[in-house]
C-alpha positions in Angstrom: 0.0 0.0 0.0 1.2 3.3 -1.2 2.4 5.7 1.9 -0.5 7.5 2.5 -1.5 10.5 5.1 -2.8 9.7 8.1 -5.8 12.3 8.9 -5.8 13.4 12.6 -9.4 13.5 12.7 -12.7 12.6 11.1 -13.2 16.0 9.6 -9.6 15.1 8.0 -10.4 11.7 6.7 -13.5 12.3 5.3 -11.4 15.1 3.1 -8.9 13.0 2.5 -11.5 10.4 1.3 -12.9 12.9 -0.7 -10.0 14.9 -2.1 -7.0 12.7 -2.4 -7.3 11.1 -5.4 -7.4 14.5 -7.0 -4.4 15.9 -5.4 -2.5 12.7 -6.4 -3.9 13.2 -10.4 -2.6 16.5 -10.4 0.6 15.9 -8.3 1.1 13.1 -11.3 0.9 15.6 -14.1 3.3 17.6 -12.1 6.2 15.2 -11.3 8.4 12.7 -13.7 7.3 9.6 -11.6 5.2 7.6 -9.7 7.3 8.4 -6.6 7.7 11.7 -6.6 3.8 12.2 -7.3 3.2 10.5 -4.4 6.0 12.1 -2.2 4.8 15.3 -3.7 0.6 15.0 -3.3 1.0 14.0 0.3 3.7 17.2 1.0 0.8 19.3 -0.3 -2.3 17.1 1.4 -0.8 18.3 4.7 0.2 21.6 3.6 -3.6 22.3 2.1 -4.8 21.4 5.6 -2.7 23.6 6.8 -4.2 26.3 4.7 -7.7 25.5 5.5 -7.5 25.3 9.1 -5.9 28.7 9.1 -9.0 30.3 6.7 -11.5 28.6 9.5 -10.0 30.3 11.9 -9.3 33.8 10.3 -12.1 35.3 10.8 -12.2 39.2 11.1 -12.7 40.3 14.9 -15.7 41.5 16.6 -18.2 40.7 13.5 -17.7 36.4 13.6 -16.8 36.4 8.9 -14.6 34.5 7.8 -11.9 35.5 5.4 -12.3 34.3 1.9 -11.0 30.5 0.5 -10.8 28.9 -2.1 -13.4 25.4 -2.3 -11.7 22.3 -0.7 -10.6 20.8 -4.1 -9.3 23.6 -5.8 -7.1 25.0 -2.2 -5.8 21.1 -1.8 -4.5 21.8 -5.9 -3.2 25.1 -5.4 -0.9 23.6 -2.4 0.4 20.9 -5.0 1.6 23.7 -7.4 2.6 26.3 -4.3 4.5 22.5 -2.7 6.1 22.1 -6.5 7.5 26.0 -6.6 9.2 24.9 -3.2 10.7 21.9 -4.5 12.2 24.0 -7.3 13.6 26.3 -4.8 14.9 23.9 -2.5 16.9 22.1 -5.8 14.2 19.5 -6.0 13.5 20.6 -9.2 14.7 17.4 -11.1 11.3 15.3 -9.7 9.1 17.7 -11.8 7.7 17.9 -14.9 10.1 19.5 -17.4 7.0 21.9 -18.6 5.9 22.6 -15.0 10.0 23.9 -13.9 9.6 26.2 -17.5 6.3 27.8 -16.1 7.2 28.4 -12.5 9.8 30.7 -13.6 7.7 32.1 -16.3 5.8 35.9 -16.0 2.5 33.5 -16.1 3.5 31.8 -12.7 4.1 34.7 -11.1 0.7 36.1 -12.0 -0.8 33.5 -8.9 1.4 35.2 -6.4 1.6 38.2 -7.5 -0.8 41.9 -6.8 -4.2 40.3 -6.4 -5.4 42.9 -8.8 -3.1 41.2 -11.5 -4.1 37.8 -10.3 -6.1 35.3 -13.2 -10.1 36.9 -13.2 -11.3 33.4 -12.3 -9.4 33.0 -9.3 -10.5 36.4 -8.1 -13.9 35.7 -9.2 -14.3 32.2 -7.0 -13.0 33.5 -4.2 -15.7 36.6 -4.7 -18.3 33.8 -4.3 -20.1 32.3 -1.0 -17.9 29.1 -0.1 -21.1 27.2 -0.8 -21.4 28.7 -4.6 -18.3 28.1 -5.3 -18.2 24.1 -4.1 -21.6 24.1 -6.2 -19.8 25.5 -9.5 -16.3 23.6 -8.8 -17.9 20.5 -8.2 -20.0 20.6 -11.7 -17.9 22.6 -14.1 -14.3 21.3 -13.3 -14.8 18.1 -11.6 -17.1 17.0 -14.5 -20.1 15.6 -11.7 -23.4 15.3 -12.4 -26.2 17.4 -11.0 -27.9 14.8 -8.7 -24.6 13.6 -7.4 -23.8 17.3 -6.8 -26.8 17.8 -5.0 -26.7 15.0 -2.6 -23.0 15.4 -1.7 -23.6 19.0 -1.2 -27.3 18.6 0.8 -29.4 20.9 -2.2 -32.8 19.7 -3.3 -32.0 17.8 -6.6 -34.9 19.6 -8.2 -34.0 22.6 -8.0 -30.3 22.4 -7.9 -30.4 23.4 -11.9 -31.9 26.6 -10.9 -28.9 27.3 -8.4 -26.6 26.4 -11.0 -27.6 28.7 -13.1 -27.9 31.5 -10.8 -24.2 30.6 -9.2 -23.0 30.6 -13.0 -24.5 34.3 -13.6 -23.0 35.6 -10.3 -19.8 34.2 -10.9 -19.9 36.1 -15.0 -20.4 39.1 -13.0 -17.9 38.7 -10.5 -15.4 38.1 -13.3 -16.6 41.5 -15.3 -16.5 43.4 -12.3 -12.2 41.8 -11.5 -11.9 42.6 -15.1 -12.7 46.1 -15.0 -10.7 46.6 -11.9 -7.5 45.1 -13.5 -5.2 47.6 -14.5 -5.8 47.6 -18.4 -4.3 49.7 -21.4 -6.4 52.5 -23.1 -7.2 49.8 -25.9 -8.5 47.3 -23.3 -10.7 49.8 -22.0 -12.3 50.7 -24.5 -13.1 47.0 -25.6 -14.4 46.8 -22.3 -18.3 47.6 -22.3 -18.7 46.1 -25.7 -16.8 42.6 -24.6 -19.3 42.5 -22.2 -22.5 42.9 -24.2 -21.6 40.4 -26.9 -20.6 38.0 -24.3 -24.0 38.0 -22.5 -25.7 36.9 -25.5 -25.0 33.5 -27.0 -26.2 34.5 -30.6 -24.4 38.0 -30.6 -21.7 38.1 -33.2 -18.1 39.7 -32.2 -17.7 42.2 -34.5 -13.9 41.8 -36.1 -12.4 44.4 -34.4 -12.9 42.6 -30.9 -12.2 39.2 -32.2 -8.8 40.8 -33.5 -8.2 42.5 -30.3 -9.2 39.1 -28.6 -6.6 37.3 -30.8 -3.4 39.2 -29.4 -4.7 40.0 -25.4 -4.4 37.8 -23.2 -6.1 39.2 -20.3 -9.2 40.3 -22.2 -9.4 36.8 -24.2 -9.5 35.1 -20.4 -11.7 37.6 -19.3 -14.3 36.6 -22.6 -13.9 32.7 -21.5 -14.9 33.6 -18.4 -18.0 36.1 -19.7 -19.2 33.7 -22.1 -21.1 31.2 -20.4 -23.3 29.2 -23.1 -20.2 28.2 -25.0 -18.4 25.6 -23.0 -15.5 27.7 -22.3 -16.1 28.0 -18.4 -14.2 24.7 -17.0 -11.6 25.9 -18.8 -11.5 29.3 -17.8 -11.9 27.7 -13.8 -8.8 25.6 -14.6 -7.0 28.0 -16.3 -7.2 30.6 -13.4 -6.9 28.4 -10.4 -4.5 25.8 -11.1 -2.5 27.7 -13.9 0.3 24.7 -15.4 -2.0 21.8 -16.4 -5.2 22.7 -16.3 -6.8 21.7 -18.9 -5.2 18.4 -18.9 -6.7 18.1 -15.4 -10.1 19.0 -16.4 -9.7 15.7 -19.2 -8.8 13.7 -16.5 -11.3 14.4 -14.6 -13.9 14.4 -17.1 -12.6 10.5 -18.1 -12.3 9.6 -14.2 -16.5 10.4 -13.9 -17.4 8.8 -16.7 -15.2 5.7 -15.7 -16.6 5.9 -12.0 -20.1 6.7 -12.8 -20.6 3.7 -15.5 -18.7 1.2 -13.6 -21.5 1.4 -10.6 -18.6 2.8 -8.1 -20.5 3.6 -4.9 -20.0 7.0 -5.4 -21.8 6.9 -8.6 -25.1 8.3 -9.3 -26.4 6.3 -6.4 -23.6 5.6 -4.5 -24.4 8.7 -1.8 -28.4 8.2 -1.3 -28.5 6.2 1.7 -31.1 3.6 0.8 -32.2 1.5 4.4 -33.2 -1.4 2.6 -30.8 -2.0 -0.2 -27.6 -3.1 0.1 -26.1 -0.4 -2.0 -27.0 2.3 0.3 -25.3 0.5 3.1 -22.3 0.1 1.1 -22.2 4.2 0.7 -23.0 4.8 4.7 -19.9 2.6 4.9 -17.5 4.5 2.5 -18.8 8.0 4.5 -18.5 7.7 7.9 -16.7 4.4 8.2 -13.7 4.3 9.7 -10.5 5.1 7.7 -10.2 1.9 6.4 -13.0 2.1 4.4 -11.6 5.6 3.3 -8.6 4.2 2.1 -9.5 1.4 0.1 -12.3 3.9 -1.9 -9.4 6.3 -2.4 -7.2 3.4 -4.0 -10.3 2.0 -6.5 -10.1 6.0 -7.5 -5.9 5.7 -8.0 -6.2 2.6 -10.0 -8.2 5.0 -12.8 -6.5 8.5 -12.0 -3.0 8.0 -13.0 -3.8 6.2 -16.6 -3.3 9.0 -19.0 -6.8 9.6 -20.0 -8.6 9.7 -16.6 -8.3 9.6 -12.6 -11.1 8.8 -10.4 -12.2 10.6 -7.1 -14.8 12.3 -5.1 -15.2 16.0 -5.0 -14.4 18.1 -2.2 -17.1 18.6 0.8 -18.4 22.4 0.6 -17.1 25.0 3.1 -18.1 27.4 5.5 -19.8 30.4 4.8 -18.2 34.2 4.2 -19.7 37.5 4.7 -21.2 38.6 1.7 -24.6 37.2 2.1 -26.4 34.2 2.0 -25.5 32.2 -0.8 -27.6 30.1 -3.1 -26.6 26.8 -2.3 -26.4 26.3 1.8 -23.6 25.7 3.1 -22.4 22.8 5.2 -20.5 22.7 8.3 -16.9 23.9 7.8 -13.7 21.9 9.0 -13.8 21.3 12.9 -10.2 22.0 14.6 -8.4 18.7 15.9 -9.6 17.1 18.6 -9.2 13.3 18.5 -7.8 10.6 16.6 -9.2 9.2 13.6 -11.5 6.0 14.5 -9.5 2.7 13.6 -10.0 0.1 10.9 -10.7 -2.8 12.8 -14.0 -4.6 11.3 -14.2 -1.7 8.4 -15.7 -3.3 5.4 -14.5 -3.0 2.1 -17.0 -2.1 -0.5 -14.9 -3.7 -3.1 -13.1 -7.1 -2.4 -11.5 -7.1 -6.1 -9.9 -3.9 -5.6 -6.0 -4.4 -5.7 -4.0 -3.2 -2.6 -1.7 -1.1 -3.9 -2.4 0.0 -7.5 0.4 1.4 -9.7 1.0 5.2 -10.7 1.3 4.5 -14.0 0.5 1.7 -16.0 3.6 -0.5 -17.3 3.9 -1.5 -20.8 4.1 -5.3 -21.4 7.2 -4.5 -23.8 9.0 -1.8 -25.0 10.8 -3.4 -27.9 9.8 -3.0 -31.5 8.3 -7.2 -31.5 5.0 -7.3 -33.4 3.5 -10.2 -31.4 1.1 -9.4 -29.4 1.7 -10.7 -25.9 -1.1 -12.2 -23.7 -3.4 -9.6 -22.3 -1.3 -6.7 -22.4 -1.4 -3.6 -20.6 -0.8 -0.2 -22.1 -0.3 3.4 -21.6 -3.5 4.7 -23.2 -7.0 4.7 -23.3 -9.4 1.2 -23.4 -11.3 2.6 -25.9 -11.4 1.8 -29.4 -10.9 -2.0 -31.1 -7.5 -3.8 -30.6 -5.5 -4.1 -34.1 -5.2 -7.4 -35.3 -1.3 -7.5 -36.4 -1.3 -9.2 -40.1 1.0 -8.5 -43.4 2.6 -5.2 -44.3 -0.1 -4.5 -46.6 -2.6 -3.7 -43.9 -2.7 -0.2 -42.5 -0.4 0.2 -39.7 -3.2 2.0 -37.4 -6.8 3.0 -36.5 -7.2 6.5 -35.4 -10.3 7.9 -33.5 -11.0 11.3 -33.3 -13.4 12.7 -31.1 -14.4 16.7 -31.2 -15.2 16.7 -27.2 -16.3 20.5 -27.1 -16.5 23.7 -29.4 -17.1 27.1 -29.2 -17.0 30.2 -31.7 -13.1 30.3 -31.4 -12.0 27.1 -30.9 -12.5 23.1 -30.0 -11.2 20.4 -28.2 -10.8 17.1 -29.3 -8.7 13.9 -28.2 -7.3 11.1 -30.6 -6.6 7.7 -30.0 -4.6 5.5 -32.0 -4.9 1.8 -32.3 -0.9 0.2 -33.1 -0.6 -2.9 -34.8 3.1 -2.5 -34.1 4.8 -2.4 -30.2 6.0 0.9 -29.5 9.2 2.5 -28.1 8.2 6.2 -28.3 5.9 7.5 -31.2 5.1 10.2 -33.6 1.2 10.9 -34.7 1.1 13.3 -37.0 -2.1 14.5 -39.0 -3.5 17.8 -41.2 -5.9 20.5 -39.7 -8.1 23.4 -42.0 -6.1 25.8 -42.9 -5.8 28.7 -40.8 -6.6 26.6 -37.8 -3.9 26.3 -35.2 -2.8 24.1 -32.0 -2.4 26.4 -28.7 -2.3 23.1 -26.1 -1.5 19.6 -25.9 -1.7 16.9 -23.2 -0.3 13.8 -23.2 2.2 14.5 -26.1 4.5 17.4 -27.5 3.5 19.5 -30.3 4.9 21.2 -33.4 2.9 22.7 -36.3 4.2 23.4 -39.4 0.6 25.3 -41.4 -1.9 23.0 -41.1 0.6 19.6 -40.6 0.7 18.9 -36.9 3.1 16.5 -35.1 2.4 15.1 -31.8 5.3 13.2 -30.1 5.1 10.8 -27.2 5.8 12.3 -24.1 8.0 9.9 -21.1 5.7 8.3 -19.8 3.5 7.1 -22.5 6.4 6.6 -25.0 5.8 2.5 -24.5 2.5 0.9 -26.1 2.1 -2.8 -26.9 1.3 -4.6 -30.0 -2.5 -4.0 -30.2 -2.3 -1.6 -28.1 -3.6 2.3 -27.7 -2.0 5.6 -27.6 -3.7 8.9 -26.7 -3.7 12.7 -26.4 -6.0 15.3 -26.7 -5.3 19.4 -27.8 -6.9 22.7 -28.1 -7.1 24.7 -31.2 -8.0 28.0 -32.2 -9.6 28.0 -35.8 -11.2 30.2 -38.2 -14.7 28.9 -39.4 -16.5 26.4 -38.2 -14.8 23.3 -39.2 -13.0 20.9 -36.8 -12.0 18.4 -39.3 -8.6 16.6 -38.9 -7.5 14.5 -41.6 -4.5 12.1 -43.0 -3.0 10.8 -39.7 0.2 8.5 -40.0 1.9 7.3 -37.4 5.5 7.3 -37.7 5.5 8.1 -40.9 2.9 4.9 -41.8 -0.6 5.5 -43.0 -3.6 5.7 -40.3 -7.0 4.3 -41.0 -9.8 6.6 -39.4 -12.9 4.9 -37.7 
């Protein structure tokens, strides 16, 4: 079993049942191994604690508020990337990602730390909102959960959680234009100000070409539109992007795979996995994994591991909403907020394990069955990829050497997202994918792999740890793209140089 923490309290294992297995998916993307995630989620586990202990008790004298916080989730990830920036200092910078080092000492990095006027819009803007408004918005835009889930683990009416939502969302837009218009901002940016914020409130106003030119070379008013636009899917981004900065969207996939893995494999904290049903065994199975003891805790944060570090997805629980602040009652109640210590977590004697099957101590990362260059598939192998998609069946030279499938996961005026996954006939030792977008179309982020676009040819090489794939096997990665027009084809896909069927 991995080396876990070891909560000092209820209140501190039922968040670290809950938040864990998102700590460790993000402490993965931001470290070069399996170790050092580990070593570096539970350095930042104990250091989030930390921080939310001290926000519980900060509250301003003589009127009982509490200072503004971040939600559980997203605190517990900005101490992963605050625990990284230490390492670098400290000259344990060789455990990171080579990307993440680049970006800590980059102007963007700075922009977390720096003036909270110069801060991203989003973070301002979430920690603008009532602690339980944010959980509610957190919980369904970034952590990918659905509504009735959301509802129960946060104690709203599921009918008219929907309603909340929405009204949380339209807070939050406002909250974003009023941090934008405080930011300090160039004559030009001001003046793009008022009409940015018209065409963003309605989803069928067009951006006249002047702003979408403006929008094309500003940064801070391009994150201030993703956060103002909130019919065109760009708002888990814009969360992401302004909270956890380095790897943020590539969190937000992972996620988004971890719930749809969890919620389709009946996990019990699936869609009915938290209704506490007296006469089925199911609900007694979730009662269990709540307020068991740690045991119980520990072996639902594992089943959630065994997903979260594959490349495509990591599963976990969201965070349990927090207290309160002082600017009024917000639209989702709160819950109690996080109780100081006072006595030692309940032991595991006699827990019960809601999955026997579960494996006690699941890898980080999957292992390839080979790495060398044989094209005989071995027995039941194991890749670094996604399940999806029908193995190849490995035959004579004349059969194409791969089966791509390419999936536009989300689009709005600007841009798209989309993943690809390639079926190998061949065993892998580090790959090349490289296929032909419209023209004027152009790739601003990829996960999973390293890019390089020469006009509308685009290369995506294997990063370290998915460099390996077996005979039959899959490879995957998924990218932004800012286009013009409303085409999001992608088209003649070769791996290493050999031609790629498309399903």
């Amino acid at each position: 079993m991995p080396d876990l923490p070891s909560p000092q309290d209820a209140a501190e294992a039922a968040l670290f049942s809950e938040c864990w297995d998102a700590v460790l998916s993000y402490a993965d993307l931001c470290t070069a191994g399996s170790s050092a995630a580990a070593e570096l989620a539970r350095e930042a586990f104990a250091e989030g604690i930390r921080d939310l202990r001290a926000a519980e008790s900060g509250s301003v004298r003589g009127t009982g508020r509490r200072s503004s916080r971040l939600p559980r989730i997203p605190l517990l990830l900005t101490a992963v990337r605050t625990t990284a920036a230490a390492w670098e200092k400290e000259g344990r910078g060789h455990k990171l990602d080579p990307g993440l080092r680049l970006w800590l000492h980059s102007d963007e990095a700075a922009r977390h730390t720096g003036p909270p006027l110069e801060r991203p819009i989003a973070l301002r803007a979430l920690r603008d909102l009532q602690q339980a408004d944010a959980e509610l918005l957190w919980l369904t835009e970034a952590e990918a959960l659905p509504l009735p889930l959301v509802a129960r683990r946060l104690g709203l009416d599921p009918a008219t959680t929907a309603d909340e939502l929405a009204q949380v969302a339209h807070l939050f837009r406002d909250r974003c234009h009023r941090n934008h218009l405080d930011s300090p901002m160039t004559a030009e940016c001001r003046s793009y100000a008022r009409l940015l914020d018209a065409v963003t409130r309605s989803p069928a106003a067009d951006t006249p070409e002047d702003l979408s030119r403006h929008l094309a070379t500003c940064r801070q008013c391009a994150e201030a539109a993703a956060c103002l636009r909130l019919n065109t899917g760009t708002l888990p981004g814009a969360l992401a992007g302004g909270v956890i900065g380095w790897g943020g969207l590539a969190y937000l996939e992972r996620r988004r795979r971890a719930a749809e893995a969890r919620l389709g494999a009946g996990h019990p904290d699936g869609p009915d996995g938290d209704h506490e049903d007296p006469a089925g065994e199911r609900g007694r199975k979730a009662r269990v994994v709540r307020h068991g003891p740690m045991a119980a805790a520990v072996v639902v944060s594992l089943l959630a591991l065994a997903v979260s570090l594959m490349p495509f997805g990591d599963g976990g629980d969201p965070g349990t909403p927090a207290a309160d602040n002082d600017r009024g009652g917000p639209v989702a109640a709160p819950a109690p907020s996080l109780p100081p210590v006072s006595a030692a977590p309940s032991g595991s004697a006699g827990a019960e394990a809601p999955e026997p099957s579960t494996p006690s101590a699941p890898p980080s990362r999957t292992a390839p069955s080979s790495r060398t260059a044989d094209p005989t598939p071995e027995p039941d192998p194991e890749p670094q990829g996604t399940s999806s998609g029908a193995p190849a069946t490995p035959g004579d030279d004349s059969q194409v050497a791969c089966l791509v499938d390419y999936d536009v996961l989300n689009q709005w005026p600007e841009g798209y997202q989309a993943a690809v996954t390639v079926t190998t006939r061949h065993a892998l030792d580090g790959w090349r994918v490289a296929f032909t977008v419209p023209e004027g179309h152009r790739v601003t982020h990829m996960w999973d792999a390293s890019v390089h676009q020469t006009g509308g040819r685009v290369t995506a090489t294997a990063a370290d740890y998915n460099a390996a794939v077996a005979a039959g096997g899959h490879l995957s990665f998924g990218f932004l793209t800012a286009r013009q027009g409303s085409d999001t084809r992608a088209y003649d896909f070769t791996l290493d140089g050999r031609t790629c069927a498309v399903a």
